[in-house]
C-alpha positions in Angstrom: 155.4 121.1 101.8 152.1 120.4 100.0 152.2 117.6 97.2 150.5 117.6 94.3 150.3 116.3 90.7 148.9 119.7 88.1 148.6 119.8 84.5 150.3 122.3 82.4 148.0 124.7 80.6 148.2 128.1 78.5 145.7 130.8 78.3 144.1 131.5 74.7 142.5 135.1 74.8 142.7 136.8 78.3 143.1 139.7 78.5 146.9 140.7 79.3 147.6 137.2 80.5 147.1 136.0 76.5 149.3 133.2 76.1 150.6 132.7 79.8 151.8 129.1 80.7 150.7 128.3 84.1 149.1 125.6 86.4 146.4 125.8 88.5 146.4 125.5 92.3 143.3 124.6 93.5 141.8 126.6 96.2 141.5 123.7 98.5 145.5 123.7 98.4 145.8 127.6 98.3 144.0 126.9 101.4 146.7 124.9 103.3 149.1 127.3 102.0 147.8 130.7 103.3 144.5 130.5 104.7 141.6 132.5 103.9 143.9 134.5 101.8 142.1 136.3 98.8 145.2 138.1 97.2 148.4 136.9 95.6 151.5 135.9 97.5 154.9 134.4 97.6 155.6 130.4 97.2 158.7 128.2 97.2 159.2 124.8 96.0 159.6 122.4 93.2 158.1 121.7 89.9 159.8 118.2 89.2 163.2 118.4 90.2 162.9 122.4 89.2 163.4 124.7 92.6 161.7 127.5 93.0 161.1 130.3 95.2 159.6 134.2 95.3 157.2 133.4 92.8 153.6 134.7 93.3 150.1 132.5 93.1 147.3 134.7 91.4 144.0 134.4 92.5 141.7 133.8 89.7 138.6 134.3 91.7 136.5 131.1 93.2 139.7 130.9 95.6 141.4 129.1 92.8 145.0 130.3 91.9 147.4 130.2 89.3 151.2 130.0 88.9 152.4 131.3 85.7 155.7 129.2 84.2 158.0 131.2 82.7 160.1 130.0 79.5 163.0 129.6 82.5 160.9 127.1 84.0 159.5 125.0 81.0 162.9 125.1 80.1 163.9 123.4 83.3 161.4 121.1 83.3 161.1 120.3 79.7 157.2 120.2 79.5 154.9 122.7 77.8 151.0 122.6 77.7 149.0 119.3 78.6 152.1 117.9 80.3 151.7 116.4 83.7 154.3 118.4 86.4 154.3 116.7 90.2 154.3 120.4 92.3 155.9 120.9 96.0 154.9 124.2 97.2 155.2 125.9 100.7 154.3 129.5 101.8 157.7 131.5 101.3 158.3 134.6 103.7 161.4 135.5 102.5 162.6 138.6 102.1 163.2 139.8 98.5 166.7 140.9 97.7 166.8 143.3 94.9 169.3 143.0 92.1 172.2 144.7 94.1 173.7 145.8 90.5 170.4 147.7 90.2 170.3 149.3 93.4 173.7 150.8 93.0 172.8 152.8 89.7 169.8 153.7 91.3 171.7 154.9 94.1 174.1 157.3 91.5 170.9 158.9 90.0 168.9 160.3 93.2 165.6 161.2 90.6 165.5 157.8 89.4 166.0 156.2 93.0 163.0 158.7 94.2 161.3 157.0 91.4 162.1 154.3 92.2 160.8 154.3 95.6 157.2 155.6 94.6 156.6 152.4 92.9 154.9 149.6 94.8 156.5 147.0 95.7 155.0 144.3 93.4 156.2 147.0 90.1 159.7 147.4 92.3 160.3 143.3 92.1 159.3 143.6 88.2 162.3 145.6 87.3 164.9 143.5 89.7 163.7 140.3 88.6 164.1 141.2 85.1 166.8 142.2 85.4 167.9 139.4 87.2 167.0 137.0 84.4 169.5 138.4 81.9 171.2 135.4 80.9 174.6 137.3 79.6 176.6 140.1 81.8 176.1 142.6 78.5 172.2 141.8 78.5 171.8 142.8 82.1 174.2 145.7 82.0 171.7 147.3 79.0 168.7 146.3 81.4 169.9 148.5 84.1 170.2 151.3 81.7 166.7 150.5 80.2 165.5 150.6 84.2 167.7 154.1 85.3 166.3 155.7 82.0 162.4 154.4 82.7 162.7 155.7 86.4 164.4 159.1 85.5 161.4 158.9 82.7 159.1 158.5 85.9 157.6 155.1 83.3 156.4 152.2 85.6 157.2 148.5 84.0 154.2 148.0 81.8 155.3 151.7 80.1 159.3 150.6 79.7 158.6 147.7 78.3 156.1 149.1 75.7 158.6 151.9 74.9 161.4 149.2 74.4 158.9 147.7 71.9 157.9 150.6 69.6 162.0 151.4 69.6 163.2 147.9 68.3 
């Protein structure tokens, strides 16, 4: 486990990362982590007393990376931009389990599972984990159905999501 204290930041214009929380992890410590690795990848830990795990380091080029916090997280950890947060990270090789709940719908509409399946991995994990991170039973019920009518729609995340946005 790698130790480290990080200060919390926020993007102004960037792009479609506008507004992302996130901390920097310096490419000396990216480093340690996964060596000579360019690309993102997978890390577990703690931020404070906050576990983490699955979440991905984005290289922002000069082998420097980025964790973005999500509200979850700030949440957890009660800070927001220009606060101090002491960081534990190690690699994490887990294997991903998808939302199970998902799955199974997918499984009862063969075109969407198809769809589904054509999506890479990385757009895959976007749709369990938001799913996922439905904080009520009726919230997540209504974000499968969102995801079974995106895949039958053949729409990848970035496309659902904008649709949801021009229906509210």
């Amino acid at each position: 486990m790698i130790k480290f204290t990080s200060t919390i930041l926020k993007f102004d214009a960037k792009g479609e990362k506008t507004g992302w929380t996130y901390i920097v992890v310096p490419a000396e410590i990216a480093k340690q982590l996964k060596p000579d690795f360019k690309k993102s990848f997978y890390i577990k830990g703690k931020l404070d007393s906050h576990t983490i795990k699955q979440k991905a380091l984005i290289p922002m080029g000069e082998g420097d990376f980025i964790l973005p916090l999500n509200v979850e997280i700030c949440k957890a950890t009660g800070k927001r931009k220009g606060a101090q947060l002491n960081v534990q990270l190690a690699l994490d090789e887990s294997d991903f389990q998808f939302s199970k709940e998902m799955m199974d719908c997918l499984a009862d509409e063969p075109k969407a599972l198809a769809n589904f399946k054509k999506l890479t991995s990385s757009e895959q994990k976007y749709f369990s984990k938001w799913i996922d991170g439905a904080k009520t039973s009726e919230t997540k019920a209504k974000r499968i159905l969102q995801t079974i009518d995106a895949m039958l729609k053949g729409f990848h995340y970035g496309q659902m999501i904008r649709s949801l946005k021009r229906t509210d």
